[in-house]
C-alpha positions as CSV (number, residue, x, y, z in Angstrom):
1,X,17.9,-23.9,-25.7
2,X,18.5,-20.5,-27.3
3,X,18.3,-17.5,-25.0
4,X,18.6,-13.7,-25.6
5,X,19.0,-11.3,-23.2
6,X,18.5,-6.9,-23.9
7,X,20.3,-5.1,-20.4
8,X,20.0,-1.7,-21.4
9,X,20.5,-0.1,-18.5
10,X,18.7,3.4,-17.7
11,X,20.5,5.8,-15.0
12,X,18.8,9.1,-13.3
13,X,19.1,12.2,-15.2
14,X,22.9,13.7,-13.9
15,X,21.5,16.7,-11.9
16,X,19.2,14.2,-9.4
17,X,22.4,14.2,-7.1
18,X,22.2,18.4,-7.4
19,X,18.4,17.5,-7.1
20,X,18.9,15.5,-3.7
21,X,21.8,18.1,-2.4
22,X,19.7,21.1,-2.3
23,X,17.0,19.4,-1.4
24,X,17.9,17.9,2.1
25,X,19.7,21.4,2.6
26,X,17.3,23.3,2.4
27,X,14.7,21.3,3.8
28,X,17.2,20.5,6.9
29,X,17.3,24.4,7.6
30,X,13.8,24.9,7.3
31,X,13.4,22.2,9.7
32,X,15.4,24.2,12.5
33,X,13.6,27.0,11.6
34,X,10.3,26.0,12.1
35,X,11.3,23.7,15.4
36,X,12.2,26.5,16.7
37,X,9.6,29.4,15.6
38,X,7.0,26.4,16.5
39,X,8.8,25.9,20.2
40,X,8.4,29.5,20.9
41,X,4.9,30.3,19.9
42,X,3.7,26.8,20.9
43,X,2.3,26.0,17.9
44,X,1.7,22.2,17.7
45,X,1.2,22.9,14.0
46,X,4.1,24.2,13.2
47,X,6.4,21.5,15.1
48,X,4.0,19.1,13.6
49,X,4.8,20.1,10.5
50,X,8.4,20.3,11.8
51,X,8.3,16.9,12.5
52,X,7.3,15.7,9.5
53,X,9.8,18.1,7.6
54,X,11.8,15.9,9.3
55,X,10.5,13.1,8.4
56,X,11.0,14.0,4.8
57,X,14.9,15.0,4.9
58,X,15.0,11.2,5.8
59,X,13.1,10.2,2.9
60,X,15.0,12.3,0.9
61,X,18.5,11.1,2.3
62,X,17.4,7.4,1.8
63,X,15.8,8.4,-1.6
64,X,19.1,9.5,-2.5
65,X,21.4,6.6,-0.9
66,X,18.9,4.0,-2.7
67,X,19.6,6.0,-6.2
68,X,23.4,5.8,-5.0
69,X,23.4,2.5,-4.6
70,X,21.0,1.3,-7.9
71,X,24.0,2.6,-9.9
72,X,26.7,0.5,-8.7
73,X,27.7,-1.8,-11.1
74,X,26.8,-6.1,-10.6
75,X,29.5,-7.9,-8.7
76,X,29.9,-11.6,-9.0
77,X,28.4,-12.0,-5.8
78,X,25.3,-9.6,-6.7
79,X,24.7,-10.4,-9.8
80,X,21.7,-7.5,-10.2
81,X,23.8,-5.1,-8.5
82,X,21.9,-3.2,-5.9
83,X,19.0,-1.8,-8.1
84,X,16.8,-3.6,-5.9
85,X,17.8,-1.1,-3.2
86,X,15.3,1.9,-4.6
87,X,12.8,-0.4,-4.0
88,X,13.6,-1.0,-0.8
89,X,14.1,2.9,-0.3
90,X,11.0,3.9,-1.5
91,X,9.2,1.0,0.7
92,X,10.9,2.2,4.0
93,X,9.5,6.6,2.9
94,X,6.6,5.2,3.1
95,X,6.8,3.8,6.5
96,X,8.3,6.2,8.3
97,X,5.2,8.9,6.8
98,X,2.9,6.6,8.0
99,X,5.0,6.3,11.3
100,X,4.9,10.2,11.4
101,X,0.8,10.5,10.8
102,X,0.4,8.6,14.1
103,X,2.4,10.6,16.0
104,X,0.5,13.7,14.4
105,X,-2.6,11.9,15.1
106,X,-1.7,11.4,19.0
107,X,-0.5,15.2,19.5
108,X,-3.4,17.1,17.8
109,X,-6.6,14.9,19.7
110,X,-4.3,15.4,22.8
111,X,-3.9,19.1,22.1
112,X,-7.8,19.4,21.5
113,X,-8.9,19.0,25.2
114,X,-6.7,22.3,25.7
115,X,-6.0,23.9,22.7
116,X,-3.0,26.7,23.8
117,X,-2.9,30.6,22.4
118,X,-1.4,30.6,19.1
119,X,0.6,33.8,17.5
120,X,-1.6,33.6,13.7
121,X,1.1,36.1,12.4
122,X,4.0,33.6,13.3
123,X,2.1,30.4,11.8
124,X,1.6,33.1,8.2
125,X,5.4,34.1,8.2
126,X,7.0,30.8,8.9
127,X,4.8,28.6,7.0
128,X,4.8,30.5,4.1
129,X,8.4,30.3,4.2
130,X,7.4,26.4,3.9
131,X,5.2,26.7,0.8
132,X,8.1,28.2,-1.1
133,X,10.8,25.5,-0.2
134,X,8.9,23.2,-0.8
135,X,7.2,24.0,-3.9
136,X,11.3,24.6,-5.5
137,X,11.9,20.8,-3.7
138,X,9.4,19.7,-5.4
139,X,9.9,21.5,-9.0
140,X,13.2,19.4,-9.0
141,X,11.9,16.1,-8.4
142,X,9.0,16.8,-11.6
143,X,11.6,15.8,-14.5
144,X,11.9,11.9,-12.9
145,X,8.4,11.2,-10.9
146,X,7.3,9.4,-13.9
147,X,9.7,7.2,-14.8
148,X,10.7,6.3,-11.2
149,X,8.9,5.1,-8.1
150,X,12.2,6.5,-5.7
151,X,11.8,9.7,-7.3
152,X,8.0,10.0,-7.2
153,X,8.4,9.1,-3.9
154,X,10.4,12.3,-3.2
155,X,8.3,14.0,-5.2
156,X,5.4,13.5,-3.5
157,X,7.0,14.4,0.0
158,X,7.5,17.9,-1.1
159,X,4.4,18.5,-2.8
160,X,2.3,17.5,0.3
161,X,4.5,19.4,1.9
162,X,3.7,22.6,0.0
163,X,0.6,22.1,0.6
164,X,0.2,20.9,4.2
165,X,2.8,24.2,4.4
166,X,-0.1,26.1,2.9
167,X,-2.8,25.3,5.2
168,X,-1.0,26.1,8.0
169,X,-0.8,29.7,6.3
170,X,-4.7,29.8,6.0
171,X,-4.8,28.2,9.6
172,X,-2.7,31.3,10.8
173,X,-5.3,33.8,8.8
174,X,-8.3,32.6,10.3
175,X,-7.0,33.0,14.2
176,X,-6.2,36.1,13.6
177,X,-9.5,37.3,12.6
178,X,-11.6,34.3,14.8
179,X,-9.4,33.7,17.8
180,X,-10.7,30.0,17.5
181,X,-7.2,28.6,18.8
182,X,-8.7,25.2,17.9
183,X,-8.2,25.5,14.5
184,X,-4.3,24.8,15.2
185,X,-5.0,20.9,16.1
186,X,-7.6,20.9,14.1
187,X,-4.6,21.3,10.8
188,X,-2.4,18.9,12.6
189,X,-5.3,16.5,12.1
190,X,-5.8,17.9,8.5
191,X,-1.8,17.6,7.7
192,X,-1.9,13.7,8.8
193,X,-4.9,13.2,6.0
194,X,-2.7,15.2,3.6
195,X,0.3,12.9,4.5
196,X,-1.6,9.7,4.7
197,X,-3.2,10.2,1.6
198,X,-0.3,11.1,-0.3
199,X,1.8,8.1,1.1
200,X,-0.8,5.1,0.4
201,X,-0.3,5.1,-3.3
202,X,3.6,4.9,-2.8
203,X,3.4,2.4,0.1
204,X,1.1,0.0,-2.2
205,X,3.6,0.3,-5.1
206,X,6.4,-0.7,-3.2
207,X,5.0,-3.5,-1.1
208,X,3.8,-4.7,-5.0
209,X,7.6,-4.2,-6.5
210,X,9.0,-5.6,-3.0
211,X,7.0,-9.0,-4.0
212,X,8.1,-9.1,-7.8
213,X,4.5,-7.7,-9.3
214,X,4.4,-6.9,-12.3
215,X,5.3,-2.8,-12.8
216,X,2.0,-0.7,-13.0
217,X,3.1,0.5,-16.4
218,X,3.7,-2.7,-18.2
219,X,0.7,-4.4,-20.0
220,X,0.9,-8.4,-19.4
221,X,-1.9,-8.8,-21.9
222,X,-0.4,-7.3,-24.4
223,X,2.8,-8.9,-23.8
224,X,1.9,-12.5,-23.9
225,X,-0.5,-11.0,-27.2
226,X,2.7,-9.7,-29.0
227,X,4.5,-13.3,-28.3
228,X,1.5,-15.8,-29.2
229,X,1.3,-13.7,-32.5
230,X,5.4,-13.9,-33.5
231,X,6.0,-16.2,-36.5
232,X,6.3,-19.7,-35.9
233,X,5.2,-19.5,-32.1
234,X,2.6,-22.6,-30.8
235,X,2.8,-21.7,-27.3
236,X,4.4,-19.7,-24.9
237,X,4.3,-20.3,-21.2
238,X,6.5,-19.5,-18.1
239,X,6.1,-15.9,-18.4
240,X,7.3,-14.0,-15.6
241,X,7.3,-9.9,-15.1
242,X,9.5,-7.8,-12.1
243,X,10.9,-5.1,-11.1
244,X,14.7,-5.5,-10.6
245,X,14.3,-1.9,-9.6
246,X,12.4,1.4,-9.8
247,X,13.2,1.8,-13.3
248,X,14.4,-1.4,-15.0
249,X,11.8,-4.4,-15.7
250,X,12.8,-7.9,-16.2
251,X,10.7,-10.4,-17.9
252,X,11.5,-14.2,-18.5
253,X,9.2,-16.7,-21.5
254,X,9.6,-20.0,-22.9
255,X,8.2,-20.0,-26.2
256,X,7.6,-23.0,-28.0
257,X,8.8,-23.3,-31.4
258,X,8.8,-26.2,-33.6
259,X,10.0,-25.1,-36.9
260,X,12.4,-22.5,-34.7
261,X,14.2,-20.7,-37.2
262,X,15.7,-17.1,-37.4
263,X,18.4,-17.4,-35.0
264,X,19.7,-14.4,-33.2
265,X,18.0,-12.0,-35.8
266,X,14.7,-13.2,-34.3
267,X,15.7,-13.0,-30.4
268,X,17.2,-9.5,-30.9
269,X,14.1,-8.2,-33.0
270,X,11.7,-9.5,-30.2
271,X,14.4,-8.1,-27.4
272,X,14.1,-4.7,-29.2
273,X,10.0,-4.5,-29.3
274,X,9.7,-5.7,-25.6
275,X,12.3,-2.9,-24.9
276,X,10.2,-0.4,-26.9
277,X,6.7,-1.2,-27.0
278,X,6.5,-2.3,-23.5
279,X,9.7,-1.0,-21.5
280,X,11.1,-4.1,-20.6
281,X,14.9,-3.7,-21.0
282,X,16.1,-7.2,-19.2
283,X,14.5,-9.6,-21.4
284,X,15.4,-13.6,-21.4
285,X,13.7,-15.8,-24.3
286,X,14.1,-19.1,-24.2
287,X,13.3,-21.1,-27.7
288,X,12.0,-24.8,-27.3
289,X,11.2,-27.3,-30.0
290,X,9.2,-29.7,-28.1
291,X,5.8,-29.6,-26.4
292,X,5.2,-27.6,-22.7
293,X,5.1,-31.3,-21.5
294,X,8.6,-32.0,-22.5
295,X,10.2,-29.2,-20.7
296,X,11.1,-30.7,-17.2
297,X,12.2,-27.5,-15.9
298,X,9.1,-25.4,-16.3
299,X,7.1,-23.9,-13.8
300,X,3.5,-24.3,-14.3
């Protein structure tokens, strides 16, 4: 059996530790801010929105601990290192927003059946403060929301934010010039929407990288395609696509050569299209001479 294996191994850009500093700083004193600003006017917007702010500094903290940790290099014990951890950290963001909508949920129908005077000036001044933290969180996270799921998932925190921090603005406007003091509860109830909207997509795509699917990005079809059609191929079975992380793919494929030839020129060469073509960076090939039938250890 010949195998070849490509671990190319990709890091985060070297300012996402600034990224993650600055971010849980500044969102941490907002935080206080608005508890505060919402405690004193009784806004249950604002310490909604407080409460997820909240909500998000943990994201962001575990965000950053799982980026921490995916860099650590394998131990003989751990093999894969703890790559697998921004998985795990972008699984548990996605919980505790969805934790967060029901408490949101509970507060504002509660707050209906006696919504309380609101200060619309205090709701404009401290919420607008929001939209502009959040919206400079956010502009850091841009950069590495495509490439990986950890960071999108901190990317996504602050852009709801700026916006949930924006309709809490236009929610202050229009009980200044209506008095409808409803309209508070009523943005708590529009903030959870925002919040669980913005969450479902992460919380799918890391329940589907927690189970080993295969990344969103990577084209299976095209995969098994580009291996039927190397020289010399017949078959190829036991093909198998993960995530060993957020950013790094792993694949595993038998293929079934008879006439096998081309040694470790032909395993690097397919290594380096996988890696290119496809982003798969942990690649294992194993060469076989005989028939599927003949391989004892397969997995059908």
């Amino acid at each position: 059996m010949n195998r070849a294996h490509d671990h190319q191994h990709h890091h985060h850009a070297p300012d996402l530790n600034r990224a993650f500093g600055i971010g849980v700083a500044l969102n941490t004193g907002f935080v206080l801010v608005e508890a505060a600003a919402g405690w004193w006017s009784g806004s249950l917007a604002l310490l909604t929105d407080a409460g997820h702010n909240l909500s998000d500094v943990l994201g962001l903290l575990i965000a950053w601990g799982a980026s921490w940790l995916g860099q650590r290099k394998p131990s003989e014990r751990r093999t894969y290192g703890y790559s697998r951890a921004t998985i795990l950290g972008s699984l548990i963001s996605a919980l505790l927003l969805l934790i967060a909508v029901g408490a949101i949920a509970w507060e504002a129908v509660a707050r209906f059946a006696a919504p309380a005077p609101v200060p619309g000036k205090v709701l404009i001044i401290v919420a607008g403060i929001g939209v502009a933290i959040n919206t400079a969180t956010a502009l850091m996270f841009v950069k590495g929301k495509n490439d990986d799921l950890n960071v999108k998932g901190a990317y996504l925190h602050m852009a709801a934010d700026a916006a949930v921090s924006l309709g809490v603005v236009i929610a202050g406007a229009l009980i200044i010039f209506t008095g409808w003091h409803w309209l508070d509860p009523l943005t708590s109830l529009i903030i959870g929407a925002v919040i669980l909207i913005s969450t479902w997509g992460l919380l799918r795509d890391s329940l589907n990288l927690a189970f080993d699917a295969v990344p969103a990005g990577v084209d299976v079809a095209g995969v098994r395609r580009y291996l039927d059609q190397l020289p010399g191929v017949k078959e190829v079975h036991d093909l198998h696509i993960w995530a060993m992380s957020t950013t790094e793919t792993a694949m595993t494929a038998h293929l079934v050569m008879p006439q096998a030839s081309g040694g470790d020129t032909f395993l690097f060469g397919v290594n380096d299209v996988l890696a290119e073509r496809f982003g798969i960076h942990h690649s294992t090939i194993q060469i076989e001479q005989g028939s599927r039938d003949d391989c004892g250890a397969c997995h059908r």
